[in-house]
N, C-alpha and C positions, 0 to 999 in steps of 0.2 A: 512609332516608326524607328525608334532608337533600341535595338534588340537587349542593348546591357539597361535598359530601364524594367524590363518583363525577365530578369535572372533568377533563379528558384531562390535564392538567398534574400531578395529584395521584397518578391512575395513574401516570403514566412515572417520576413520582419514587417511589413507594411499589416499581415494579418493580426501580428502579435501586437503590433500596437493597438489595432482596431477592441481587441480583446482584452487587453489590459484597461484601457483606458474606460470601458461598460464597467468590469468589475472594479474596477477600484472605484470610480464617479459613487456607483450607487453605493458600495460598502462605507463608505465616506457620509450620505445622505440616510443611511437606515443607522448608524453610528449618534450622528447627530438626532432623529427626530428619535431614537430610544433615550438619549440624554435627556432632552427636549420633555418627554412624556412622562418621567421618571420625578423632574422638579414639577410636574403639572398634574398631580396623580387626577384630580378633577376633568382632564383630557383625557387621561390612559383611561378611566373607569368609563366615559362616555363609549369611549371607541370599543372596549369590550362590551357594551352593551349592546351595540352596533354591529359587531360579529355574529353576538348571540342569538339577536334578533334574525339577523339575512342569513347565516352560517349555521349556527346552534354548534354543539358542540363535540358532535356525533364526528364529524372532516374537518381535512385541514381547507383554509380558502383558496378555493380554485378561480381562473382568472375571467370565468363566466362570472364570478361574484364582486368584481370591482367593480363595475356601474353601479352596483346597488349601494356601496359603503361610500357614500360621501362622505361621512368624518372624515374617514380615513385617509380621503384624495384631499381632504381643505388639509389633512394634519400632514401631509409629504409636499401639499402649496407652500406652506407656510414654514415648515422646515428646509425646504429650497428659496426660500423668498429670505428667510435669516441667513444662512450657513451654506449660499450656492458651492456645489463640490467642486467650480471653478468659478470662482472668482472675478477673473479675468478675460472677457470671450476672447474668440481666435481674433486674432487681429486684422486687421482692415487696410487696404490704402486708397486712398480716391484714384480714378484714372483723371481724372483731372482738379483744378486748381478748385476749393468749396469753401463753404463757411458752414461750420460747426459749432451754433452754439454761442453764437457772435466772433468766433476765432476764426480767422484765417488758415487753411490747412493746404497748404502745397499736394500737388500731385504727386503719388510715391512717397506719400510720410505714410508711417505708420499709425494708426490709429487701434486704440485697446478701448473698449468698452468696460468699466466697470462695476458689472452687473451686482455686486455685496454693497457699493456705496447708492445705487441705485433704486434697489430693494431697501433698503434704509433711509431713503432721503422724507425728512420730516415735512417736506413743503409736499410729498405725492400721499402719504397716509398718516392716519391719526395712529399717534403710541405707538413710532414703527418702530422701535426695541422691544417691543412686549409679543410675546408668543400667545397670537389670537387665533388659530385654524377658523373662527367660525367671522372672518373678513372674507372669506373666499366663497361664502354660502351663496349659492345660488349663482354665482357667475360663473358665465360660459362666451365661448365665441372670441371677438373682439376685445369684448373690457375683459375677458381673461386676459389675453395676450397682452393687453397693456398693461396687467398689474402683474406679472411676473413673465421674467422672461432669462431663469438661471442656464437653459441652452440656445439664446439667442434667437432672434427673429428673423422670418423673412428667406431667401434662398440658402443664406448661408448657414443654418440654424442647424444645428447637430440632428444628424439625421437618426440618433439613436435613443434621443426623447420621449418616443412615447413605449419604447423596449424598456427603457429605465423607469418612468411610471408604471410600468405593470411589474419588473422585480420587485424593488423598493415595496408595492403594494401586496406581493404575496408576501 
């Protein structure tokens, strides 16, 4: 309703961010899990074998061939489950007065989720410092979403999640 809120200025920067924010996330997460693979050559040589098998070595992988590379999805779980490219999720306020956690949280406070202390906390997994992709074997659905959650859960949950799973994975 407010015409200076739809200005072509306002667009190109509301676009730029949207774009910025995709490539740098995942440049951030393909950064990390080649670190990641490089001190674990025993993961790097799995995952190439895993290529080789569903891929060979004829093409490069196309994104018909991501359901088939599970290493690959447990090895970018697991490298967002360490090193999430934010940190920090978007921030929260309750519309009304709640208890979080045993805390009292006023209506209109801020609240920041922080999903790196999260994904590390030693009471939700065993050896959560240690870079394991093969904790993520075979979970799907539900117990996925509750053992990682580096774009956030539920409505407010980055809607650019599963675009970023499939870069990251080519």
């Amino acid at each position: 309703s407010d015409p200076e809120s739809y200005s072509d200025q306002i667009i190109k920067g509301i676009i730029m961010i949207m774009v910025t924010a995709g490539v740098d996330t995942s440049t951030v997460t393909m950064e990390w899990a080649l670190s990641l693979l490089l001190n674990h050559p025993d993961v790097l040589e799995s995952a190439r074998e895993e290529i080789d098998r569903h891929v060979g070595g004829a093409r490069l992988v196309e994104e018909s061939d991501l359901p088939k590379l599970t290493r690959i999805q447990n090895i970018i779980n697991e490298t967002l489950r360490l090193f999430p490219s934010v940190p920090l999720l978007a921030p929260h306020e309750p519309s009304e007065d709640c208890t979080i956690a045993g805390y009292h949280v006023q209506k209109g406070t801020m609240v920041l989720i922080n999903a790196w202390a999260i994904h590390r906390d030693p009471n939700l997994r065993e050896d959560h410092l240690s870079f394991k992709p093969l904790r993520f074997e075979g979970i799907k659905g539900e117990e996925y979403r509750l053992k990682l959650m580096p774009f956030g859960l539920g409505r407010r949950a980055c809607p650019g999640a599963s675009l970023a799973h499939r870069v990251v994975g080519l």
